[in-house]
C-alpha positions in Angstrom: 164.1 83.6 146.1 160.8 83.6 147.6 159.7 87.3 146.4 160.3 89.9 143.4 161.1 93.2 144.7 159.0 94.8 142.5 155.6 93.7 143.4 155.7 94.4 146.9 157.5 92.2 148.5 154.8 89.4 147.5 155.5 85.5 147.9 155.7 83.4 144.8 152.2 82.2 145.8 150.3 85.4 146.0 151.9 86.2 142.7 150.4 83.0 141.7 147.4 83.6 142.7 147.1 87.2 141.2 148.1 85.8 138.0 145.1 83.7 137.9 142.5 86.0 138.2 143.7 88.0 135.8 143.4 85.2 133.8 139.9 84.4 134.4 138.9 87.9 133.9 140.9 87.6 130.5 138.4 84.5 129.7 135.3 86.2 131.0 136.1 89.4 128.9 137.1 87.6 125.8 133.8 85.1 126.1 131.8 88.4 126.3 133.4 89.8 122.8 132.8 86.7 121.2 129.3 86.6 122.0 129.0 90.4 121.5 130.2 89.6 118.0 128.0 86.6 117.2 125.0 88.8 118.0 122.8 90.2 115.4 124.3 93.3 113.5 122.6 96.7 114.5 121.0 98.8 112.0 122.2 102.4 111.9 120.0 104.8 113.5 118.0 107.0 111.0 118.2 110.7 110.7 115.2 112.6 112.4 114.7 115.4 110.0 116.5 115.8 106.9 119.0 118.9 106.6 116.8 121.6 106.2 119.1 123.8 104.1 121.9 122.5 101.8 125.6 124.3 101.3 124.7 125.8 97.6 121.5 127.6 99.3 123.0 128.9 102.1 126.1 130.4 100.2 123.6 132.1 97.8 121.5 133.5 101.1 124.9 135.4 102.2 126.1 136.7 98.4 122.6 138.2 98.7 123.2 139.7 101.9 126.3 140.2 101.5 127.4 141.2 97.9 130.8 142.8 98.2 132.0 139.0 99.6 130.5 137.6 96.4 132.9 134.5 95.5 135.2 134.8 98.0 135.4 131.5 98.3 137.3 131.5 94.7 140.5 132.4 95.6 141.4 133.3 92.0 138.6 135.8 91.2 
């Protein structure tokens, strides 16, 4: 048989041929991870500007405002 339905109608050489560069791009993709992964390890980028206002203040800002809703977020008061 000297081609697979399936791809076309392609000869057994074309196929062969197809085959190999995907192989090489395999290689040159899996050369670039390993060097990717040898290089130095990044630091994590630091936070601008610190939060500004923290979860405890700002539910005490809106049982001020809002006093009827005071500990609602108890939901066995």
């Amino acid at each position: 048989m000297t081609h697979i339905p399936f791809l076309f109608n392609q000869s057994i050489e074309q196929m062969r041929r197809i085959g190999a560069r995907g192989g090489r791009t395999r290689g040159r993709n899996w050369r670039a991870r390993q060097v990717a992964a040898m290089a130095a390890p990044r630091e994590p980028p630091t936070p601008d500007t610190p939060p500004q206002e923290t979860t405890i203040q700002a539910m005490a800002v809106l049982d001020a405002q809002f006093a009827w809703l005071r500990g609602a977020e108890n939901p066995r008061r």
